[in-house]
N, C-alpha and C positions, 0 to 999 in steps of 0.2 A: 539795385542789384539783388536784396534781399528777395524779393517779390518775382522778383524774374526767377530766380532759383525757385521757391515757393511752387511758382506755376511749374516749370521742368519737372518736378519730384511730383505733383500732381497729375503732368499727361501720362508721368512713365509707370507713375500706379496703376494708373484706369488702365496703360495700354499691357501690365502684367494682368492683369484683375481680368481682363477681356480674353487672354491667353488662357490663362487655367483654368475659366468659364468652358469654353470649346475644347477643353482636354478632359474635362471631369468624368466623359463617360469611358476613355481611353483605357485599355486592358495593361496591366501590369505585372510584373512578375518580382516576387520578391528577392529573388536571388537570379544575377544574371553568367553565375558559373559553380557549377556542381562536383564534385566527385564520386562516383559510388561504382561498390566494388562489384567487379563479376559476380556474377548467381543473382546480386538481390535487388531490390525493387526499391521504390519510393514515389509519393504520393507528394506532387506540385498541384498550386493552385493560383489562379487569376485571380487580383481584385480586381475589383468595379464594377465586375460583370458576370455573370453565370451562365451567358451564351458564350461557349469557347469553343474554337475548333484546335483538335491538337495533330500538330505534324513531328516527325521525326528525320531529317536530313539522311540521317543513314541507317536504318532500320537491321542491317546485323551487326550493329554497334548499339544499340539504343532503340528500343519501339516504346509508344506512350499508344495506350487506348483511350477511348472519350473520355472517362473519368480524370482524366491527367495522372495517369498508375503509370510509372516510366519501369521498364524491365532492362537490365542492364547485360547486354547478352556476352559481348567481346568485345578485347580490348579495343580500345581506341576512345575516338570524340564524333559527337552529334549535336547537331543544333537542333533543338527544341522550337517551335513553334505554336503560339497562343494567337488565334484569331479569331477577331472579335466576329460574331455571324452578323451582327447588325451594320456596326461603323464601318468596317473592313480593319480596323486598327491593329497593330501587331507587337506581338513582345516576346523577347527572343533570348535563351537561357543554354548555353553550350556544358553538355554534360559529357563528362571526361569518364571514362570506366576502368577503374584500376586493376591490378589483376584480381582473382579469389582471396579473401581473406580462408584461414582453415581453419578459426575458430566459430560455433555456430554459438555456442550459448555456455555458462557455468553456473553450478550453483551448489547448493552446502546441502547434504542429505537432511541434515537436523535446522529446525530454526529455533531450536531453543536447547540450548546443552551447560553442562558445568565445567568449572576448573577440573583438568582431569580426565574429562572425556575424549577420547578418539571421534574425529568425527569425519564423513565422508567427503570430498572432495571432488565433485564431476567434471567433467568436460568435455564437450558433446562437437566432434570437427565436422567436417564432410570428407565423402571416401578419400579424397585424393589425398588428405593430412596421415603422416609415416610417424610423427612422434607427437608429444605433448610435454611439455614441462610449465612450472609456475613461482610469480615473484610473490614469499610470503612476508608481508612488513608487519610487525606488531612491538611493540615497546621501543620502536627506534631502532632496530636489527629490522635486516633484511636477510632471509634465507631463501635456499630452491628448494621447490619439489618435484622431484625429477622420477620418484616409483611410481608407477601407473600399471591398470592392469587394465588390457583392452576388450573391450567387448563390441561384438559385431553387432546393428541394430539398423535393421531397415536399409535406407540411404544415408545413415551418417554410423559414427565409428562414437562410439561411448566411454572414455578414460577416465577411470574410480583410481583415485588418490584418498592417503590418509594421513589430516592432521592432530599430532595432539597437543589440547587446551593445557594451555600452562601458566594463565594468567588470567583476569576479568577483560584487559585493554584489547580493543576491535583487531579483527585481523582481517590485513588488506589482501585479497590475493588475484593476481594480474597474470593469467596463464596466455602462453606462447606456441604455436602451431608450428610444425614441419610441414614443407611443402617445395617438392623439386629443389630439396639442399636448402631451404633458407631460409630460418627464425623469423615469423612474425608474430609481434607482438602485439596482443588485442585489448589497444590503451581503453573503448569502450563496455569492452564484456570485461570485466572486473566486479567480484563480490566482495563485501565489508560485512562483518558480523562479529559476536562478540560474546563469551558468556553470560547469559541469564538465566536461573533459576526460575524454571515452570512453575512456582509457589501459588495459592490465593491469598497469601499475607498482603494488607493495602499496605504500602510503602508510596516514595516519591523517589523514585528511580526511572533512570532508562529502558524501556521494552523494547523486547520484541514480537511482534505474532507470532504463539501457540503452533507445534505442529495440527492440531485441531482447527485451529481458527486458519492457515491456509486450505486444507482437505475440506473447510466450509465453503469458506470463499469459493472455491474451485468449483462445488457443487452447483451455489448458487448462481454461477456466470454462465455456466454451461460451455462445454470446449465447441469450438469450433478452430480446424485445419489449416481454413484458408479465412482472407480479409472476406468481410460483407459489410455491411451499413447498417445501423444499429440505428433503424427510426424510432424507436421509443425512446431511447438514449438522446435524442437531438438529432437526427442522422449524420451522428459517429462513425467511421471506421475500426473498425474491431476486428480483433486477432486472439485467437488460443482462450484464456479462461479471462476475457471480459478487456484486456489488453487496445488502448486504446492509440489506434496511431496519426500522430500529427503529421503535418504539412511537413516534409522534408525530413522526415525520419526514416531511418533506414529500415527493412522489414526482409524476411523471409516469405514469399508468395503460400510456401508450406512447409507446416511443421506438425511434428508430431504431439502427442501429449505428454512426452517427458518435457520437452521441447516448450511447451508451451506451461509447466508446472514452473520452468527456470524463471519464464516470462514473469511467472506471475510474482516468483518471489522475490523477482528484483523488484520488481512494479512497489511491492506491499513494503519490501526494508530498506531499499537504494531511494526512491522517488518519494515524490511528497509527501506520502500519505501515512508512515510511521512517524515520519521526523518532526511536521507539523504535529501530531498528534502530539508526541512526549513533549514536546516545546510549549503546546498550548498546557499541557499536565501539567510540568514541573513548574513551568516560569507563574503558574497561580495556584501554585503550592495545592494538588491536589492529591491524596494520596487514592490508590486503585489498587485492586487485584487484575490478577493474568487473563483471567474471565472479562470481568468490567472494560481492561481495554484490548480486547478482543474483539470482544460487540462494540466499541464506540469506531475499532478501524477496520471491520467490515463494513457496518455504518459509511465510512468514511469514502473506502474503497471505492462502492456502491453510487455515492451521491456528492465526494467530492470535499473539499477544504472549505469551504464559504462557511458551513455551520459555524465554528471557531469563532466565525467574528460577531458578537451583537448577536444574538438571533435570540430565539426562547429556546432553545435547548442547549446553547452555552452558557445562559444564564441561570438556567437553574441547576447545571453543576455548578457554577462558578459560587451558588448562596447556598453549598450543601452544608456548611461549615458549622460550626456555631459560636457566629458572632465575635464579640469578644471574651466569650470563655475560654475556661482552657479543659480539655478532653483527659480525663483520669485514665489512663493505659498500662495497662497488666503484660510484662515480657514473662513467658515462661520458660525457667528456671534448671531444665529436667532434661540431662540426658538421653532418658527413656522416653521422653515426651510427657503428656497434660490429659487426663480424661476429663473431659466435660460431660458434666451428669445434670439430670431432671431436676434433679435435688439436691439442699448441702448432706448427702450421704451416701459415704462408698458403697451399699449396697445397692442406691438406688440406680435406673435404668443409664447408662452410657449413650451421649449423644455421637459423640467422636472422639479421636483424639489427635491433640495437638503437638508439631512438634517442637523440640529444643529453638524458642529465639522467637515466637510464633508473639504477634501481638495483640490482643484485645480490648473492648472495651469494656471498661468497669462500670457494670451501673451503680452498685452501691459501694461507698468507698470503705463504708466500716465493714470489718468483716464479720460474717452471721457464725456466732458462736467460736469464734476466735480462729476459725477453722477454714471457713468459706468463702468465695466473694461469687458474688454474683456479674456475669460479665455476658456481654452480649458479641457473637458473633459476625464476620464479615458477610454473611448469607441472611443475616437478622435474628437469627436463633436465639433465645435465653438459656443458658445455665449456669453451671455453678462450678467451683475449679477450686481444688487444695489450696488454702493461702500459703501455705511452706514452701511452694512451689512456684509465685509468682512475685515479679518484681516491679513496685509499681511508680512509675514517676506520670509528669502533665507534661502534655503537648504544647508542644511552644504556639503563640497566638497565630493565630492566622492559617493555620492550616485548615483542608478541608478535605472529607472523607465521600466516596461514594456510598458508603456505606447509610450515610446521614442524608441522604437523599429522598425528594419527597416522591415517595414511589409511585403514587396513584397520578401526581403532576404531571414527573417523569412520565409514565406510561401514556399517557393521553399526548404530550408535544412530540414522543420521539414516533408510534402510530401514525400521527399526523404527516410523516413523510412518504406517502405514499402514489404520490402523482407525477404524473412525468406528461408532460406534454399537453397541461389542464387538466388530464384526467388522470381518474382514479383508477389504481390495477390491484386486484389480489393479487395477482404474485407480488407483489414492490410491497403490502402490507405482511402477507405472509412473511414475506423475509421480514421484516421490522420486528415480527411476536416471536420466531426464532430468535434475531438477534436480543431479546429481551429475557428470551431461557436462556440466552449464553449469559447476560448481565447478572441476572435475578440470581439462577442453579446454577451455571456455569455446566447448562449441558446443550451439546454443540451439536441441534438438528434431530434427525429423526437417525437413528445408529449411526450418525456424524454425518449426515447428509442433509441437502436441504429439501424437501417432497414439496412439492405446489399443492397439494391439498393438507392443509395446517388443522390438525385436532383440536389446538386452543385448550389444552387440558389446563391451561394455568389462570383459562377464564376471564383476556385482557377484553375489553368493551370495544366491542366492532363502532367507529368513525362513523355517524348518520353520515355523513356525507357517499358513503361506499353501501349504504343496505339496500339491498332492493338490485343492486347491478351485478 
């Protein structure tokens, strides 16, 4: 009996094994029922195969171009169809179209503000939306915001609200469209933000990207209205300032560049690309300035989360540290703030000045002439600061500073990202020596832009690999 069952489980193997043989080149569809709302679009795709033919069952309910780009015209349902040009095989996905949603986008005027500040509050409908309101959750209270002030703009309708900051804890805010009598609520378009202090103090805190460091980013991606393919990118699809959109995401065919400014700053503070960052920060105790991780989630924006793991340029933040010592750090002490001077002496030349709570390092721990210490700056600068004025304790082990970073290392591995597709690009390098004045000076571009032809005033070493192209 064993044996006979044996053989059984043997023919039925071969005869599944021989089945999904003969189906392997079969077109498929990931998702075989859809919703998407009136006005917008979304981009389906086949595996197996990349000869597809696409149909649409009812075409003023639902049209799909070659690309498989589906436009969601009026209400109702369509069947979609994928077929294969070679096999003739078919795979088939019923997309439902709900009514309009009447929220198009939201987003925070400021991305970096303090305890205290008023800050703007957008919300961007399409014409047919009559009001706006918003759910604000922060500290475990939920309130509304319900003052809006309308302004006409183009094909959409523009609603400026103001919150004001009364804590450091994130604030949730989930804003609600009128539309023919009836509240909807847009559980997707929701922003989270939170006070942070624009400081260059390194700390080991939560960020956020610099109003600078999005107005770069913006630069550097270049707006674009409507969706294209982004061959240098991998042939991505792309939207607004560098916005990249997935299989089965929902999208706006066009939009504007306020429209696409929203894009980017959920893209930069809601999506991967901040959260992994500070995650990678804190959790390996790295302390940074607003600058440094400016330039590492442009960086980021640009080319994505994989560096993070194992690479040469996580590793040599991750050994900026030193060691097992421990880092002698100067708090200053002054209301008024800290002058750092050339010299231990008041008359001597003023490099800047620091303010109240501001931290440094100590290079020499004795102080020169009872008076002095000699402390090195987060920009790398040497001088010299009132010792009445500063209070000095040691960093606990293990931490690590960009500051302490091996600069010419650094310079040469983060350069080195400059290829996209085996090849090498000046612009993808130019951005790199920009992102390296935002690290180094913390200055953001050419008068905050990014220019394709790069001065190189800071004299980073062009990559043999790119001279001569």
């Amino acid at each position: 009996m064993y044996s006979f069952k044996l053989k059984k489980v043997v023919i039925l193997s071969s005869l599944l094994l021989l089945f999904s043989f003969s189906k392997a080149g079969a077109v498929n569809l990931e998702r075989n029922f859809i919703y998407l709302s009136q006005g917008k679009s979304m981009f389906i795709k086949a595996s197996d195969t990349n000869c597809v033919e696409w149909n649409s069952s009812n075409n003023s309910v639902a049209e799909i171009d070659s690309r498989g780009f589906i436009k969601a015209k009026n209400l109702g349902s369509s069947t979609i169809t994928a077929k294969d040009k070679i096999n003739g095989d078919c795979a088939y996905c019923t997309i439902n179209v709900t009514r309009e949603e009447p929220v198009r986008f939201i987003y925070c005027s400021q991305n970096n503000f303090e305890v205290g500040n008023n800050i703007d509050i957008y919300v961007i409908t399409s014409k047919n939306a009559s009001s706006v309101k918003c759910d604000v959750y922060n500290n475990g209270a939920k309130s509304e915001l319900d003052s809006f002030v309308r302004i006409d703009e183009g094909n959409t309708i523009v609603w400026r609200g103001k919150i004001n900051v009364k804590n450091r804890n994130s604030y949730k805010v989930i804003p609600y469209g009128l539309l023919n009598g009836l509240w909807t609520k847009s559980e997707n378009n929701f922003i989270e933000v939170f006070a942070c202090e624009n400081g260059n103090e390194q700390d080991l805190r939560k960020r956020m990207a610099s109003d600078k460091c999005i107005d770069f980013i913006a630069s550097c991606e270049g707006f674009a209205n409507r969706i294209y393919c982004d061959k240098i990118g991998g042939n991505v699809y792309t939207i607004g300032y560098g916005h990249v959109v997935k299989p089965y995401e929902e999208f706006f065919d066009v939009i504007s560049r306020r429209e696409a400014k929203a894009l980017l700053k959920n893209d930069v503070n809601n999506r991967e690309y901040s959260r992994f960052l500070n995650e990678f920060l804190i959790k390996n105790k790295v302390l940074c300035s607003q600058n440094q991780f400016d330039a590492l989630l442009s960086f980021t924006y640009n080319l994505g989360v994989r560096w993070m793991y194992n690479s040469k340029l996580s590793n040599i933040i991750l050994n900026c540290g030193n060691g097992n010592s421990k880092n002698i750090i100067g708090t200053v002490k002054s209301d008024n703030g800290l002058n750092v001077r050339t010299m231990p002496d008041a008359g001597s030349k003023r490099i800047c000045a620091l303010r109240n709570g501001t931290r440094v390092n100590i290079v020499e721990k004795n102080n020169m002439n009872n008076e002095w210490y000699k402390v090195k700056l987060d920009d790398g600068k040497i001088g010299y600061c009132f010792a009445d004025y500063i209070s000095i304790s040691e960093e606990s082990e293990g931490l690590k500073r960009l500051s302490n970073i091996d600069s010419q290392e650094f310079i040469k591995i983060f350069s080195a990202y400059h290829h996209a597709s085996g090849r090498c690009y000046w612009g993808l390098l130019n951005r790199r020596f920009y992102e390296l004045d935002i690290f180094f000076y913390g200055e953001y571009g050419y008068k905050g832009k990014f220019e394709p032809k790069y001065a190189n005033i800071h004299n980073y070493p062009i990559p043999e690999c790119i001279k001569g192209k």
